[in-house]
N, C-alpha and C positions, 0 to 999 in steps of 0.2 A: 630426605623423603624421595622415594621413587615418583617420576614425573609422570603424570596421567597420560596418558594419547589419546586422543580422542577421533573419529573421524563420524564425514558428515553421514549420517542415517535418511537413506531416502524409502521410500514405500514402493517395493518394485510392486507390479502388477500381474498378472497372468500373461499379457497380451508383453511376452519376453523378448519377443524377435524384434518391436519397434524402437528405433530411436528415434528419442524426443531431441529436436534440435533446438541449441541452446546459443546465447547468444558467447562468441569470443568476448575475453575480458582477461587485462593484461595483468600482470603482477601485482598492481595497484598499491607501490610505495608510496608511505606518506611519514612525514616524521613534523615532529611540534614538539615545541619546549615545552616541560613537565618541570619545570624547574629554572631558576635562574644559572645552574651548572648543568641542567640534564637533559635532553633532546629523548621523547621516543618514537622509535621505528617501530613501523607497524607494516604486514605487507600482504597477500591472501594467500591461503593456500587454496590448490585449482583442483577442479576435478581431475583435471588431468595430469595430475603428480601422484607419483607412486606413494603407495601409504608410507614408507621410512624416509620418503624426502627426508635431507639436511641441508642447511642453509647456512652461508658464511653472508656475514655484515661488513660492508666497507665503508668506512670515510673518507674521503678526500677534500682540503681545504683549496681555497684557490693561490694557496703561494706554499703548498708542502703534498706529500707523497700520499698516497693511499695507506689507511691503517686499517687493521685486519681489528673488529674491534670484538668478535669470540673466539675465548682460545680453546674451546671443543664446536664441533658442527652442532646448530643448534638443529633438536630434533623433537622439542617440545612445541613451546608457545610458537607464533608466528610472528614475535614483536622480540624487541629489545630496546634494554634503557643506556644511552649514550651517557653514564656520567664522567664529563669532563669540562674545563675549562673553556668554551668558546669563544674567543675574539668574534666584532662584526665583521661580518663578508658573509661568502657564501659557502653553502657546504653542499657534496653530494656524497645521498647515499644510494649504497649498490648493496641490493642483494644478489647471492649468487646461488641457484641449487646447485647441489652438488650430484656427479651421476648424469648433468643434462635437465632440461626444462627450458623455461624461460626466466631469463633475468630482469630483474626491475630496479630503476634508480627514482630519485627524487630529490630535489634544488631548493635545499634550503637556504633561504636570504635572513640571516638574522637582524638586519636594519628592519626587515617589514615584516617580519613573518615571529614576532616573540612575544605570542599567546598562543594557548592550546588550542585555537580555532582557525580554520579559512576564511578568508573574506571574499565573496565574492562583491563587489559594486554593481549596480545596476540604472536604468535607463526607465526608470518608472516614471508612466506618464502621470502630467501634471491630475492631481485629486483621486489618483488608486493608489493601491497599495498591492504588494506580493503577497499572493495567497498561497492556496495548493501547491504542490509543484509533483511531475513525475519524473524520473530518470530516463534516463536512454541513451546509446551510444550512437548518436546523430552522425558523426562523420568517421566511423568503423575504425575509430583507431584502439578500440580494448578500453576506454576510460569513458564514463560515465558525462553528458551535460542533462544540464535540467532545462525542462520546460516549465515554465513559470506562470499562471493564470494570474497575472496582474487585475487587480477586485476594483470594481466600480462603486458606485450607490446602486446596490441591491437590495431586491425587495422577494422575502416569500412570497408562496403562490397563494398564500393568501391574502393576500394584503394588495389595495390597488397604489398604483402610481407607476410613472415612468422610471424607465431603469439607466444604467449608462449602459453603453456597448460592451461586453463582456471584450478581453485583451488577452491575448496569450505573446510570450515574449520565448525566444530559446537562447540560452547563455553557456559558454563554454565557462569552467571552473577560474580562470582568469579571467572572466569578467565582460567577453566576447562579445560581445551583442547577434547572436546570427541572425534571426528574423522576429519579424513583428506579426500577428496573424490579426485582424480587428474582425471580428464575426458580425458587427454593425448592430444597428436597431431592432433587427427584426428576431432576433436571439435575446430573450431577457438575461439579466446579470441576476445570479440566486447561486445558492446551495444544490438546487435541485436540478438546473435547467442546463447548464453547464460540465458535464462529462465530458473528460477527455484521455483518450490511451497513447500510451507512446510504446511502442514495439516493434522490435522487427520482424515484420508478418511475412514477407516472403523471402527471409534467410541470406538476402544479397549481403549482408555482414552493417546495413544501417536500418536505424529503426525509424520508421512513420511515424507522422501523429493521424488519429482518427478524431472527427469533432462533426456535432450537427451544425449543419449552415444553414443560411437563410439569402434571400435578396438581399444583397449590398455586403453580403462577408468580403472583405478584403485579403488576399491572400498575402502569401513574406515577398514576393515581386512584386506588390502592387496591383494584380489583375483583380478582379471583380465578378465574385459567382451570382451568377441574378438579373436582375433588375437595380438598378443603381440605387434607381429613383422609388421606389415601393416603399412603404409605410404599412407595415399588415396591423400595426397596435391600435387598440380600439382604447375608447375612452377611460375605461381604468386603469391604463395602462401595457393590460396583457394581451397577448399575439395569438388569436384563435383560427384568424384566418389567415390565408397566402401558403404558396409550396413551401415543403420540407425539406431537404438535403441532410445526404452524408458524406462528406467530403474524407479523402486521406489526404494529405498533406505529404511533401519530401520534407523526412526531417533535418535535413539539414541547408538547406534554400527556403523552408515555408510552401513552397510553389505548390497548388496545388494541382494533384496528381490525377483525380476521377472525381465526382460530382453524380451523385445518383439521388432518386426519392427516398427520401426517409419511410422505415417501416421500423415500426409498426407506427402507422398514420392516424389523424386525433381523430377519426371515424374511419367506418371502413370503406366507407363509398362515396363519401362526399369530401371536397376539400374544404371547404368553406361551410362546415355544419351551422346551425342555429343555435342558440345554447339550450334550447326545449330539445333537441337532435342530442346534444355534447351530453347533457341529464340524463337521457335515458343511457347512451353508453357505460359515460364512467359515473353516473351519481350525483353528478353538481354541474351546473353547466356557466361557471364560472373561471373556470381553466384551474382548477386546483389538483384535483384529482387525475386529470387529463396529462398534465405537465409535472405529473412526477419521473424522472431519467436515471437510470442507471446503467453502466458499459462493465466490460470485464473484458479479459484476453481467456479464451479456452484451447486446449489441444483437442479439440472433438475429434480429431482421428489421431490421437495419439502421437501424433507425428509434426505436425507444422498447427502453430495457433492463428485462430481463428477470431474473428471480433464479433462479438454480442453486443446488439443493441436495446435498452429495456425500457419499456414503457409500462406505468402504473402498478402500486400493488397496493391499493388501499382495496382497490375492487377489482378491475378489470387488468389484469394481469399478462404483458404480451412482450415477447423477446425476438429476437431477430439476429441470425449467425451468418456471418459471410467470410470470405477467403481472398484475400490479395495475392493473387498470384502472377507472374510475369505480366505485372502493368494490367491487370485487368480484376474488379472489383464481382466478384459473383456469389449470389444468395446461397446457402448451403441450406439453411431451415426456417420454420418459424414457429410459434408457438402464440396460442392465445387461449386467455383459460374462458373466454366469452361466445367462441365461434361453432360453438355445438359438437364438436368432437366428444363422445362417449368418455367421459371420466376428468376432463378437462376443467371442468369446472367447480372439483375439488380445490385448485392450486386456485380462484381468486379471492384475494383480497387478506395473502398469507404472504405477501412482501415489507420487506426491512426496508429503512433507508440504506441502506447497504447493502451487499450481498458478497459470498466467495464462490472462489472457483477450485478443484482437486478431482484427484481419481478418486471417491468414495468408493468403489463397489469392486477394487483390483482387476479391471478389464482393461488399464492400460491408456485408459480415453478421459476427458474430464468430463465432469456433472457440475453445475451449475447451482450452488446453494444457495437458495430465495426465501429466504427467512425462515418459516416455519415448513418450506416444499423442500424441493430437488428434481431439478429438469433433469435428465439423461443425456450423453453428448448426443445422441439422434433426432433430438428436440423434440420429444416425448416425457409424459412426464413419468417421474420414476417412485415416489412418493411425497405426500402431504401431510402433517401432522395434525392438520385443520386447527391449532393454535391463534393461529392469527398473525395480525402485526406485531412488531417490535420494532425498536430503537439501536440495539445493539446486540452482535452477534459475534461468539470467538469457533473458529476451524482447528483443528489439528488433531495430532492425537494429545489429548490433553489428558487421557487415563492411561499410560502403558500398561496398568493390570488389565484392561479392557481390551480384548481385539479389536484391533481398525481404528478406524479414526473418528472424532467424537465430535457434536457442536453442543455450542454452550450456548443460550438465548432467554433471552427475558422476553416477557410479554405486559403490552400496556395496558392491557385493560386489567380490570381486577378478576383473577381466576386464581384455579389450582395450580395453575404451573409459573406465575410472576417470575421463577428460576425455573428453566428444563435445561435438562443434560438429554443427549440421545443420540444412538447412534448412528454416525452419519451415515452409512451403508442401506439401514433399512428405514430406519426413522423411528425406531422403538425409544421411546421415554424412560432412559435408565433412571433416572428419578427429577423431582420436582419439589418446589417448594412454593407455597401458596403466597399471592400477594393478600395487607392485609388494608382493612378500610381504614381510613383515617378518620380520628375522633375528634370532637370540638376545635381544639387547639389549630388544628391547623393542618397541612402534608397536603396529599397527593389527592384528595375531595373522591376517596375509592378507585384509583387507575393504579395499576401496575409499576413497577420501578421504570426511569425513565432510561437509566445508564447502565449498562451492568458490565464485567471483565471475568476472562478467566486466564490468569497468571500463576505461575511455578513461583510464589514468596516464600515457602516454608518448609525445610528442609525435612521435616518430621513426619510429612507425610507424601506419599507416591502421587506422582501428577499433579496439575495445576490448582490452585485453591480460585474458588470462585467467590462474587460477592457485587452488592448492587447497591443504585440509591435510588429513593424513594418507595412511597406504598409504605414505611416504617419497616423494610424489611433490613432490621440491623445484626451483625454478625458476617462468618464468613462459613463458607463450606468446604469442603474437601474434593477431589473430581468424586472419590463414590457417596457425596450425598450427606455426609456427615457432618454437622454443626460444631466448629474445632473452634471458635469464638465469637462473644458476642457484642466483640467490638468492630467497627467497620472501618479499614482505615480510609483514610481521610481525601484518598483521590479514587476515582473510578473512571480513568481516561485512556490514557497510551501509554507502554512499557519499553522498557529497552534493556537488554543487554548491555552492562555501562561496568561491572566492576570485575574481579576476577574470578570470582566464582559462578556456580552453574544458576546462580539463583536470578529473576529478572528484577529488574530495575521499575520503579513508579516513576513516570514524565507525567505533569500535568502542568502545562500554562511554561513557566520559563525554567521550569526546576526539574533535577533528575534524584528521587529518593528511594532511599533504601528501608524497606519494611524490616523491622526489625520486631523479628516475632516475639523474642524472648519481653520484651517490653509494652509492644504491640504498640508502636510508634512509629514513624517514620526519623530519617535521618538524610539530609541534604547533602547529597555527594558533587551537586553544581545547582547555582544560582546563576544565568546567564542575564549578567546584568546590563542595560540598557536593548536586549531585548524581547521582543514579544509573541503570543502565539496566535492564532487565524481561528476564526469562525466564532467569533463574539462569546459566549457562556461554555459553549462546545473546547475552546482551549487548545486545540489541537495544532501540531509543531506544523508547518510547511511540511516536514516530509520528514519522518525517521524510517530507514533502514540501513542495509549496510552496504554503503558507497563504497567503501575503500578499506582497506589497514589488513587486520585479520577477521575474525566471525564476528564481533564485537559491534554494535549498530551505530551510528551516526545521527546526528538532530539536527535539522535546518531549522533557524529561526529568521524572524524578519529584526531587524532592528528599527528601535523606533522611531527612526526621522525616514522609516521605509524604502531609503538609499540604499540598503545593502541588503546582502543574505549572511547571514554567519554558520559554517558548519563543523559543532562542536565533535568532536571526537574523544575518547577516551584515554586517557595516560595513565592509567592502574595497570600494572603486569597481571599477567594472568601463567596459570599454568597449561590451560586447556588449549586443545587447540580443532580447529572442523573447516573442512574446505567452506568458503563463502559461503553466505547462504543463499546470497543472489545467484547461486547454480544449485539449490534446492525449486523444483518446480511449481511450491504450493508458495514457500515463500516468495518467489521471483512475480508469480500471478498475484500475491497478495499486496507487494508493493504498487504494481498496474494499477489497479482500483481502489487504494488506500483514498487516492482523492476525492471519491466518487460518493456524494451527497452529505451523508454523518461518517465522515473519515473514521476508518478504524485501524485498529494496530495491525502487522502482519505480521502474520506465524509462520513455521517452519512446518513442513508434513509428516516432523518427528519430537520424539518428546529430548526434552533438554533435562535433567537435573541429575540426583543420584543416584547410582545403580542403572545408568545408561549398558547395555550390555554391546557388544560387538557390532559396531554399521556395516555395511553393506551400501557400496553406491550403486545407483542407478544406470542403466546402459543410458547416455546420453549423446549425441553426436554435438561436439561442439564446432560450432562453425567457422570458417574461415577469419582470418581479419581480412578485412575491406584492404 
């Protein structure tokens, strides 16, 4: 059979002359045994390989010669399966393009390294656990470390009591320990309260982390932003009063780098409101409402990303963009859908626990997707569907028959639209599907589904099948709206990219399975046993995308004595092959914020399955290595 070629499909813009500056990233060899005889190599293809790259494989053991281990250039997949006999020692592989490029190896130790997963070890303090985590290339060498939000005893904003000090840790893929960040008392430990970005905001080739600080945040030196000694928590535990901070951090020392007032602020003129003050603003003057947060990385000018800061979207709705640039931390916009600006006050109280970031609208620049709105990268808003909250939200183009690019969203409350589809450009409602009330027995007491997804599972039909739980809304849809069954399968959480085909993979809790439509089942293609995934009912991994190998994604899990991180990879061959996706722009923004409140999965800014027609890469300037 003639072998597919594939390459990565980005969404150019209008605004043609800009380049989006992208972070350097090396080769990213990785190879694990798939077999008691079979090792496979996996490695990326870059943007900046010419679309017929070929590649040779090499072995080399540590007591014999290099072996050449394809006897044509390989021009398909971005992997190969080593089947041979392996003695213990070590092995390295070398890929080499051919023509020029960059070369990538990788040290396999078959005494430690024989299961198809990483280990990284960790330095977890005594009574947390590993949570979130984002990537980033902290010390500019093209390979990816994570930053790891080590979890306390947290407590929602609803709910009183003391919290522990929320912990961020940074660890090299060996196990490194580079810094410890402690944001102290005065920052609650939650879902909600705790965003954090890891990026390289001003293109020196290492990436930052951004985090709200408070009195007594301890930095990876040791220093202390604040007041040491402050105490802002009142008696139910929660922090209404005392200064705000936004701190950048270097990513790779911890140190931190600038320290400014948080905005958008829990009033607008007062630091220290009343809660009859805190009521009237956001609705409740109990810190519920108030201390809802969400962050993202934007290209607002198309060119260098920008960091957003977000406060509330049950009601009062307010975001804040700034620019790291040589050493110096500056406002670029703000938004508030409360402050009397003419039209503004459509967009309150239409935020997700989450939210994405893309060019919607082909000017080149990102837009800000906030559930049911869309801020403009000018920090204006651009439309509101006036839908309301939800839970969960998918980006992409997830209708190729559709121009541009689509969001998929459920709504909690019980309406007409519990499913909207609509186009992300203007916000038109390509279609909907009604939540319904729940009867005697039992469900959702009339609210809306609580979870929803929309994934490419079924090859029969064009673009992503969508589907949700709760409200009794059972079956699945098509991206144009069409009722294709009325069974629902059995996970509505995170996806992956896991086998060889174009079709995606179901992750929920420790499992990666395969819908298998013809049956309308599921089928277990990894059980990751002894361990576990983060955020209690939510299920969700530490972190899936694609670290390393070829386009194919990666699962971080915690294991359960919380000592380690394990990061499982794929060993199914595949025939396809797409430059990374972590050099796809919507996907790269969509991993940023994956951690950020009701973790969601992230997309690509292009459709994945059959009948993919010709890509087209993006003009991108990739940046230097450090």
């Amino acid at each position: 059979m003639k072998q597919v070629i594939l390459f990565l499909a980005i969404l150019v813009g209008s605004n043609a002359q800009a380049q989006r500056q992208m972070e350097f990233l090396s080769r990213g060899v990785v190879a694990v045994q798939a077999g008691n005889d079979s090792v496979f190599v996996s490695w990326r293809l870059l943007h900046t390989d010419k679309d017929n790259v070929a590649f040779d494989v090499y072995r080399n053991s540590e007591t014999g010669k290099a072996v050449k281990l394809n006897r044509k250039p390989l021009t398909d997949a971005t992997s190969l399966m080593d089947v041979a006999t392996l003695a213990n020692g070590k092995y390295t592989y070398l890929v080499k393009p051919l023509k020029g490029g960059q070369e990538g190896k990788y040290l396999l130790d078959k005494k430690e390294k024989g299961n198809p997963w990483l280990t990284i070890p960790l330095q977890t303090p005594e009574k947390y656990s590993p949570g979130d985590i984002s990537p980033g290339d902290l010390d500019g060498d093209g390979e990816y470390e994570l930053v790891v939000h080590m979890n306390g005893a947290g407590r929602d904003n609803s709910q009183k009591g003391i919290t522990d000090a929320p912990i961020f840790h940074a660890y090299k893929l060996d196990g490194t320990l580079l810094w410890s960040i402690n944001l102290g008392k005065n920052i609650r430990e939650g879902a909600h309260y705790t965003q954090f970005l890891v990026y390289d905001f001003d293109g020196d080739g290492r990436a930052e982390v951004v985090l709200k600080t408070a009195d007594g945040t301890t930095d990876g030196t040791g220093k202390i932003i604040g007041d040491a000694t402050a105490d802002h928590r009142n008696e139910d535990g929660h922090i209404v009063r005392g200064p705000e901070f936004l701190t950048v951090f270097d990513g790779l020392t911890g140190a931190a780098l600038t320290t400014t007032k948080y905005w958008p602020p829990r009033h607008p003129s007062k630091e220290n409101p009343t809660p009859d003050e805190m009521k009237e603003i956001w609705g409740d003057g109990r810190a519920n409402r108030s201390e809802r947060y969400l962050a993202c990385v934007a290209y607002l000018d198309g060119i260098h990303p920008s960091i957003v800061m977000c406060r509330g979207y049950y009601t009062r709705s307010t975001l804040a963009a700034y620019d790291w640039q040589d050493g110096k931390l500056t406002q670029r916009w703000t938004f508030d859908s409360d402050d009397g600006t003419p039209g503004n006050s459509d967009y309150r109280g239409q935020g997700n626990h989450s939210l994405s970031v893309g060019d919607v609208d082909g000017d080149g620049c990102d837009e800000i997707i906030y559930g049911a709105a869309v801020i403009d990268h000018n920090g204006k808003g651009l439309y509101s569907t006036g839908l309301g909250h939800a839970d969960a939200m998918h980006f992409s183009d997830l209708d190729p028959s559709h121009p541009g690019l689509e969001v998929f969203n459920i709504q909690e409350k019980f309406s007409d639209a519990g499913l909207n589809f609509r186009n992300a450009k203007t916000g038109e409602i390509l279609w909907r599907v009604a939540s319904f009330k729940a009867d005697e027995s039992g469900g959702d007491k009339g609210e809306g589904p609580g979870r929803g997804v929309s994934f490419n599972v079924d090859p029969r039909y064009t673009g992503n099948e969508c589907w949700a739980f709760g409200a009794q809304m059972k079956g699945m849809w098509n991206a144009q709206g069409k009722k294709i069954s009325e069974i629902t399968p059995p996970s509505c959480n995170f996806a992956v990219w896991w086998d060889g085909d174009l079709l995606r993979e179901l992750l929920d809790k420790n499992r990666v399975m395969k819908w298998d439509w013809k049956t309308e089942k599921v089928i277990t293609l990894l059980e990751a046993n002894d361990c576990m995934s983060n955020n209690g009912t939510k299920s969700t991994p530490g972190l899936s995308a694609d670290l390393f190998g070829d386009w194919r994604e990666e699962v971080i899990l915690r294991t359960t004595d919380n000592k380690s991180l394990r990061i499982f990879t794929t060993t199914i061959p595949t025939r396809h092959r797409f430059v990374t996706l972590m050099q796809d722009p919507i996907y790269r923004l969509s991993v940023a914020w994956q951690n950020v409140a009701y973790n969601q999965p992230p997309h690509p800014g292009f459709y994945i399955g059959d009948g993919m027609g010709k890509m087209v890469k993006q003009d991108l300037k990739i940046l230097k290595q450090k």
